[in-house]
N, C-alpha and C positions, 0 to 999 in steps of 0.2 A: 117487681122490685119496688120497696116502697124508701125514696130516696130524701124524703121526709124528715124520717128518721134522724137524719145529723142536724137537722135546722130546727128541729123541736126542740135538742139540748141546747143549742145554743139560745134561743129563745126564753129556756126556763133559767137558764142562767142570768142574762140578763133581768129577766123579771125578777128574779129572787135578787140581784144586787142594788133594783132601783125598789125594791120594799125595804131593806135593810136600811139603806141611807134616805128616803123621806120617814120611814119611823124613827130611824136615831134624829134627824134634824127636828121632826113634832116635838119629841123629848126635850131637845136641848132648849126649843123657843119655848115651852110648858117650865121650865124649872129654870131659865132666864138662866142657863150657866154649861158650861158645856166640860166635860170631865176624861180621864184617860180611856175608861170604855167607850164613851162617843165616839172620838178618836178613833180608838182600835176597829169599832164597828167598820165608821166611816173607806176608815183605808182597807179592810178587808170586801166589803160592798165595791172599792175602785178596781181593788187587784180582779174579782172576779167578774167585773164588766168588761176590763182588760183585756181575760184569759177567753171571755165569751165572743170579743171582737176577734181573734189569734185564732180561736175556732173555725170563726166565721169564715175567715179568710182562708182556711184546708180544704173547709166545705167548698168553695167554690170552684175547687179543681181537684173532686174526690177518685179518689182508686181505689177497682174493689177487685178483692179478689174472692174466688170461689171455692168451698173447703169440702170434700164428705165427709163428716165426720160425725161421732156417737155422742147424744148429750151425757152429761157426766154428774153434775150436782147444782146449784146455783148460790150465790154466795151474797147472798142477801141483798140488803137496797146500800150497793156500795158507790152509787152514780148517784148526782144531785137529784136527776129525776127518772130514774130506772131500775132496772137490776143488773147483775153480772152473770152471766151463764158460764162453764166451762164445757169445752167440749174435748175429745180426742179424737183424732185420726187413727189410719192401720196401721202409719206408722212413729206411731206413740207422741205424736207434738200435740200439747198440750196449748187448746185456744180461749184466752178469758176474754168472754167478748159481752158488749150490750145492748142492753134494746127498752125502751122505754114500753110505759104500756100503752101508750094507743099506736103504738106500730105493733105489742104484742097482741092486743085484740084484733088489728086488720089485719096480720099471716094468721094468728090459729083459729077464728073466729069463734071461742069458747071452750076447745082443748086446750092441752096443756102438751109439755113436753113431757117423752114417756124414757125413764134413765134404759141407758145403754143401745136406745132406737137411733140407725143411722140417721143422719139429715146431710140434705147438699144447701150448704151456706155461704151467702152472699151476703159479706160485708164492707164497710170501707175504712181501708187500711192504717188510715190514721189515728182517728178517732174510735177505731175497732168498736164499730157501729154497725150491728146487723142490720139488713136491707131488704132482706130477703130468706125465707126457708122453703126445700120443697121435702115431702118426706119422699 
């Protein structure tokens, strides 16, 4: 189980909120004025340093539960730093869960997932953060 996983998004999330607010602040000292997109930048940079401390804190008392279930399709890069997988069960619950990629390179080490192939999966249920795959 690589439990990783959930502390990497939060990680890139903060990173990505403290690049957004030191480039908007270089900006605003470069043009000596500070404008409604700054702003906007700004307070969207705060919300998501926020939402990655709120993370933070599920993360450290995660529940994971364990699924068999058939990969299904993937839904592009819908995670600030991942992707979305769908999977189903036998009995038709449908699980959109994800997984960054260097938790994907440490379960498949250079496969891929193959559609309709069962998997038993281990994620954690908050943040529906895969942890784990065995085929």
């Amino acid at each position: 189980m690589y439990t990783n996983a959930i502390w990497i998004k939060v990680i890139a999330m903060v990173v990505a909120g403290i690049i957004i607010i030191s480039g908007t602040l270089f900006n605003i000292y470069r043009n000596k004025k500070s404008n409604k997109e700054s702003s906007a930048a700004i307070g969207i940079a705060i919300v998501l340093i926020i939402y990655a401390g709120v993370c933070g804190v599920k993360a450290m008392n995660p529940h994971y539960e364990t699924i068999t279930a058939s990969y299904v399709y993937q839904t592009g890069n819908g995670e600030i730093f991942g992707r979305q997988y769908n999977f189903k069960d036998s009995s038709g619950n449908v699980y959109t869960l994800s997984m960054d990629p260097i938790t994907y390179r440490k379960i498949f080490k250079g496969k891929e997932f193959k559609e309709e192939e069962s998997y038993i999966i281990t994620y954690e249920i908050k943040s529906e953060t895969i942890v784990g795959i065995e085929e």
